[in-house]
N, C-alpha and C positions, 0 to 999 in steps of 0.2 A: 504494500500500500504506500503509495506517494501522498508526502504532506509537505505543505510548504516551510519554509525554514520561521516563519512568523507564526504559522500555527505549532508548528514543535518545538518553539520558546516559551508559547504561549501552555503547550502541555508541562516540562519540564517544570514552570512557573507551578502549577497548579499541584504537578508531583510534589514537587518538593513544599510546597506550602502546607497540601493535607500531613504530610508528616509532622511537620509544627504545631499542626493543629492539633496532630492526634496528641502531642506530647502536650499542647496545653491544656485539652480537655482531659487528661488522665493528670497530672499536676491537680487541677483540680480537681477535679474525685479523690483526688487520695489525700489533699491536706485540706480540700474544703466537705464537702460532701459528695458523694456518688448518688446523682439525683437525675431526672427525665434529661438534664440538659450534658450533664455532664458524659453519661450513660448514651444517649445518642450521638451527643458531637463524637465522640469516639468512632461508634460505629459508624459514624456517616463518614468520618475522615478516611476510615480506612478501606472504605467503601470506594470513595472518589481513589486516593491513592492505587488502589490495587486497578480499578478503569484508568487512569491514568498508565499505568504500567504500560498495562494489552496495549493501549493505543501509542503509544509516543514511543514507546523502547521493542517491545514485541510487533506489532504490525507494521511498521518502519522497516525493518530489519536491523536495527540499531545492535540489538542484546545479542545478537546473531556475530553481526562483526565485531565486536569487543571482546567478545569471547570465544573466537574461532582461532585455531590451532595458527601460527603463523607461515606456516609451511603454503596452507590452502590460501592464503591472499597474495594480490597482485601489489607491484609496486607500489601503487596510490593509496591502495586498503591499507599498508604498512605503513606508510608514512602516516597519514590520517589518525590510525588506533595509536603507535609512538606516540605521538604529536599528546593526543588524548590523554593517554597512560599517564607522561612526565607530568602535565598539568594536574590529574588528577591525584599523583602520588603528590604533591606539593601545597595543595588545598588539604587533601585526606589527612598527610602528619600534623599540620600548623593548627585543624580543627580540634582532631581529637588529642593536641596538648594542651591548648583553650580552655577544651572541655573537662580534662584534668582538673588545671589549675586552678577554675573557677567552681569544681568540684571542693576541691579541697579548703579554697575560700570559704564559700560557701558552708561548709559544715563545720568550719573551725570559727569562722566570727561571726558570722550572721543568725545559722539557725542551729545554734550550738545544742549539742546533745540530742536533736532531732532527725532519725534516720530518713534518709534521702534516697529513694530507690534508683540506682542506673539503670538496669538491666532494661525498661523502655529505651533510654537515651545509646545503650550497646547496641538494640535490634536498629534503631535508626540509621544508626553509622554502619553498621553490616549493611544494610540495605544503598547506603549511599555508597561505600567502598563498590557496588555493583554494580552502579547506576550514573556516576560518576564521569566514567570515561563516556558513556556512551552520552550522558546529558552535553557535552563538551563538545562531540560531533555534532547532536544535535544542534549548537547552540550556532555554530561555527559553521559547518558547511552551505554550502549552497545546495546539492545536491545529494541524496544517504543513499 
């Protein structure tokens, strides 16, 4: 499926938003209440996110070429996924030491003796670690 470079900015946009979102409707369910709003924003976030997926990264052929052996692509496709890769290893370590630091912030001055769950904020970065390179192509080429 061809989509144009403005609408798979405008998917990637939305990818990556429902996962904020989901992180902030579960953020709140777990230090405010787990209520209609809390409890849906979740499910709707991850609802859009996971249609986001299918369309911008799977139907594209995006998650295809990021993740295809390097042997099976042609000069362009190699250049292109590199191109991706370096960028994306260079966002991927600077976020999740960010994410550390402001971890550890966080639990030492602010909301001291208050447990802080990561393992939402681990599955997001797993998910971006995937989605990453190919958001990159996406963002960046003229044609997938």
């Amino acid at each position: 499926m061809s989509m144009s470079k403005s609408n798979r900015r405008i998917g990637v946009v939305i990818n990556y938003g429902s996962l904020l979102m989901f992180l902030a409707f579960f953020y709140y369910g777990k230090f405010g209440e787990w209520n209609i709003i809390s409890t849906t924003g979740s499910g709707l976030s991850t609802i859009i996110f996971f249609a986001s997926l299918i369309i911008v990264y799977f139907k594209t052929g995006l998650w295809r070429l990021v993740h295809t052996k390097v042997e099976k692509l042609d000069e362009r496709q190699l250049l292109v996924t590199y191109e991706s890769l370096r960028y994306s290893y260079s966002i991927f370590s600077v976020l999740c030491l960010l994410i550390v630091i402001s971890a550890e912030i966080i639990s030492d001055y602010i909301l001291i003796g208050v447990d802080v769950p990561l393992m939402p904020i681990f599955w997001v970065l797993f998910l971006l670690a995937h989605t990453l390179p190919a958001s990159i192509i996406a963002w960046t080429e003229k044609e997938v």
